[in-house]
C-alpha positions in Angstrom: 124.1 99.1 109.2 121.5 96.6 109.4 118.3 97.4 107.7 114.7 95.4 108.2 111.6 95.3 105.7 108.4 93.8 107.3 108.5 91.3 103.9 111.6 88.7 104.7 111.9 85.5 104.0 109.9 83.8 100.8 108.4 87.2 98.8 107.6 87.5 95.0 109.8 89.4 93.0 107.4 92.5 92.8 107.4 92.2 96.7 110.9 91.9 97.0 111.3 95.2 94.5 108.8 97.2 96.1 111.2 96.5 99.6 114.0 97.4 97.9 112.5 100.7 96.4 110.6 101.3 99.8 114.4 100.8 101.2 115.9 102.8 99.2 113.5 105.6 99.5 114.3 105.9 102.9 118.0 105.7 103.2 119.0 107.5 99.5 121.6 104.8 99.1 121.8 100.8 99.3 124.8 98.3 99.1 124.4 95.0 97.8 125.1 93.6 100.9 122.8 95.7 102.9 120.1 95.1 101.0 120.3 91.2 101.1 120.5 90.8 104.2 117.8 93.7 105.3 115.1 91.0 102.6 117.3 88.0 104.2 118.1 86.7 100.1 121.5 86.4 98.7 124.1 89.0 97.0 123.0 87.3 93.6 119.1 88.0 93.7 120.0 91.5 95.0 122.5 92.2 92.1 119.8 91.0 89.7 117.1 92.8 91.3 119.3 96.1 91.3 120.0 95.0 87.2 116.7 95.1 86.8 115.3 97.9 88.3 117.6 99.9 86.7 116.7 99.0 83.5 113.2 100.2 84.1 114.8 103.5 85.7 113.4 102.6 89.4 116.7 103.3 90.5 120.7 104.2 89.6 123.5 101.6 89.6 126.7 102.2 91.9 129.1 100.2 92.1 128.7 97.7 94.8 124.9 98.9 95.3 122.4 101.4 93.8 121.2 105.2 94.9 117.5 106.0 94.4 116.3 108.4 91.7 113.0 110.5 92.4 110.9 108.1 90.9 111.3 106.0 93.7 109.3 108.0 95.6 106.1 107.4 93.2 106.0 103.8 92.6 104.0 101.9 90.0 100.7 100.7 91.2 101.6 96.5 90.6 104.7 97.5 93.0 102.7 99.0 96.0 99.8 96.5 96.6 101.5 94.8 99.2 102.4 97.7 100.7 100.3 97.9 104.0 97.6 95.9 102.7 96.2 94.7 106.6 95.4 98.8 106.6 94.1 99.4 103.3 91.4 96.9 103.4 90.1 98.0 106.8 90.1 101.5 105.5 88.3 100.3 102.5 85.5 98.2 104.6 84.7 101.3 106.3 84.7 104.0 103.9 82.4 101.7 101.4 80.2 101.8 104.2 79.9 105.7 104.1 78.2 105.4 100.7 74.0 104.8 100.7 72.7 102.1 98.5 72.4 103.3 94.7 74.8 106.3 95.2 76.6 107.8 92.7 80.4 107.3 93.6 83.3 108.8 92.4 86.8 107.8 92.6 90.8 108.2 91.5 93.2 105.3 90.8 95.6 103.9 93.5 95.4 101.1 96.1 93.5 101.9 98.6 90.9 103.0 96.3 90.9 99.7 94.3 90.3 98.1 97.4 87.1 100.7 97.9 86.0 99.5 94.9 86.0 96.2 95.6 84.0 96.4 98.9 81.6 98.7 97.3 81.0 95.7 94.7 80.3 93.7 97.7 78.1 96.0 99.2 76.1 96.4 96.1 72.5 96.4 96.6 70.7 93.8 94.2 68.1 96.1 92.8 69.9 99.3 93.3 73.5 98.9 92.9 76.0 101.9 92.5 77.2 104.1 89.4 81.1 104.6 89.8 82.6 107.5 88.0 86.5 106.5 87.8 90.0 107.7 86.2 91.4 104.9 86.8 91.5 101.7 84.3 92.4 98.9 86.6 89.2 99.8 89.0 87.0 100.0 85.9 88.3 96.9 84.0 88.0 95.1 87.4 84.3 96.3 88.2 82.8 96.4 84.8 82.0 92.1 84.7 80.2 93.4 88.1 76.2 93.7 87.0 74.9 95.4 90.2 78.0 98.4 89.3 77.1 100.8 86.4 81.1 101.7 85.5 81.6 105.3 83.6 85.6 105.7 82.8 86.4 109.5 82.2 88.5 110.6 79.2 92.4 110.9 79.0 95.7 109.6 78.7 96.2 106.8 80.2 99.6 107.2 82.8 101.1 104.1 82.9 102.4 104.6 86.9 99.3 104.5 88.5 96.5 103.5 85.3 94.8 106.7 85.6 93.7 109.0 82.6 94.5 112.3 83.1 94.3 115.5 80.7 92.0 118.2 80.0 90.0 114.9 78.1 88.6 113.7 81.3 86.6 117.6 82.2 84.7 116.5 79.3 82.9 114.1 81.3 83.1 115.2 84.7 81.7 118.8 83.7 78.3 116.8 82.9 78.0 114.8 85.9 77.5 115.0 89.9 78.5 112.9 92.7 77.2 111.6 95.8 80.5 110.8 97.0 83.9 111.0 95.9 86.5 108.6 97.2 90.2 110.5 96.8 93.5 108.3 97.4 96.1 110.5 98.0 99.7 110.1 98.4 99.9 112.9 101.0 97.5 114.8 103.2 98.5 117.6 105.9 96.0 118.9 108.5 97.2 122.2 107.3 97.9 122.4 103.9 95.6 119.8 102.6 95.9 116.7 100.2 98.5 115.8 97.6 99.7 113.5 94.9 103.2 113.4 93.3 101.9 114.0 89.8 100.2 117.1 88.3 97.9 115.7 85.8 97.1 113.4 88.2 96.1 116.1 91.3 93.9 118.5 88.3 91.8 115.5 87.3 91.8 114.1 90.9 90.7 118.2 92.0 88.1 118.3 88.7 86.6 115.1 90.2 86.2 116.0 94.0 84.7 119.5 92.7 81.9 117.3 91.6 80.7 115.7 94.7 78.8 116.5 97.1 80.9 115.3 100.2 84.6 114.2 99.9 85.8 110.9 101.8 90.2 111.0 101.7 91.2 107.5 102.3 94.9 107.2 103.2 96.6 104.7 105.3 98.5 106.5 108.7 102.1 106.6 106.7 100.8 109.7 104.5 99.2 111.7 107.3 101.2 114.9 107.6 103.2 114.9 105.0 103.1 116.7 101.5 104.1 115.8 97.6 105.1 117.6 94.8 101.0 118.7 93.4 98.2 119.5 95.7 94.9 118.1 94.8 92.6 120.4 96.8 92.9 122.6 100.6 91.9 120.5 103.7 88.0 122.6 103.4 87.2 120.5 100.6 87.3 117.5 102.5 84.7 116.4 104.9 85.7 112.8 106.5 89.3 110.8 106.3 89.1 107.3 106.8 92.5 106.0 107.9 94.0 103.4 110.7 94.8 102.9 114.0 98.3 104.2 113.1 96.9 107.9 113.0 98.6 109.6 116.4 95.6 111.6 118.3 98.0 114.6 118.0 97.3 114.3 114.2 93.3 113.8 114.7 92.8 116.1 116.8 94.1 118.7 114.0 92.2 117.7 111.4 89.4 117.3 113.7 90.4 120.8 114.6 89.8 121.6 111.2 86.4 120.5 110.3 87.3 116.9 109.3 85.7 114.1 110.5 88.3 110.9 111.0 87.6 107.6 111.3 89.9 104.9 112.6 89.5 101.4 110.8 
């Protein structure tokens, strides 16, 4: 079996690991051999690279390759920037665009949403600029040296995976607020059962924040259109627009647009 990533070649080791994992999560199992010569890099790298992973629980040794564990399926955030980053940033361009000079923005953690937050920071109007409500630590730390972005961070834990604070902390804050807009990253939406993430404490602040806003933007690259995780963040009526790419098949617009959501293609 011959297996092909889109990253070959010369690839950091976090590029090379988020193949591997993306790999893996597809086929359930991986040899050594397999594996280097689907990233094109020898037996040795992949061996260390399989060590490693291990180690951090990303996957389970075999011997003569590795079998992925259910984590692999919710990688850390460092791991999945490179991960159809063309896509994201297009996305991101025109779903900052939805949001009117000196709104009040909300948003979760995750990469597509970072790169919302960074085209909002562009986008920011000299005199007005926007307030951002965030979860999310690595959109806040990035945005707070920004002067024309008024950062608030909600309470919470902070999960490691994907930098955002969840627990009942964060209502704290978001009971006392409302949004213009709320920008939701999702690992999963489905024109009939709505949008997802894979952790629980994740999806209950991500709900608690779209609850205050009043309209919802999803932003989710094509490869999580119809398909569903473990926790669902809110039903598809509490979402009115989803920005996503040109990989969206019209079958799949045409049911959300079937259900009362507008979809832009970036």
């Amino acid at each position: 079996m011959i297996l092909r990533c889109d990253t070959l070649l010369t690839v950091s080791r976090y590029e090379r690991w988020n193949a591997i994992l993306e790999l893996l999560a597809r086929e359930g199992r991986l040899t050594v051999e397999q594996a280097a010569e689907g990233l094109d890099v020898s037996t040795a790298t992949i061996r260390r690279d399989f060590d490693q992973l291990a180690q951090q629980q990303m996957l389970m040794r075999t011997r003569g390759g590795a079998v992925a564990q259910s984590v692999s399926y919710d990688l850390p955030l460092r791991y999945k920037t490179a991960r159809h980053a063309g896509e994201k940033q297009r996305i991101a361009e025109a779903a900052a665009a939805l949001a009117a000079p000196g709104a009040i923005v909300g948003m979760n953690g995750g990469t597509t949403t970072s790169e919302v937050a960074r085209a909002l920071a562009v986008r920011a109007d000299p005199e007005l600029g926007f307030t951002i409500v965030t979860n999310a630590l690595n959109i806040a730390a990035e945005l707070t040296v920004r002067q024309n972005v008024k950062i608030v961070v909600t309470g919470g834990v902070a999960r490691p995976q994907s930098y955002e604070l969840i627990g009942p902390l964060a209502s704290e804050v978001l009971d006392r607020i409302t949004l213009d807009v709320a920008f939701l990253g999702v690992d999963a939406i489905d024109a009939g059962t709505g949008a997802f993430a894979h952790h629980e404490g994740e999806a209950s602040v991500n709900g608690l924040l779209i609850g205050r806003a009043a309209e919802v933007v999803v932003v989710a690259d094509a490869s999580k259109i119809g398909r569903r995780a473990f926790a669902r963040i809110c039903a598809l009526d509490a979402v009115g627009t989803l920005v996503t790419d040109e990989g969206l098949t019209d079958e799949d617009a045409a049911r959300f647009a079937d259900a009362g959501v507008k979809v832009v293609r970036a």
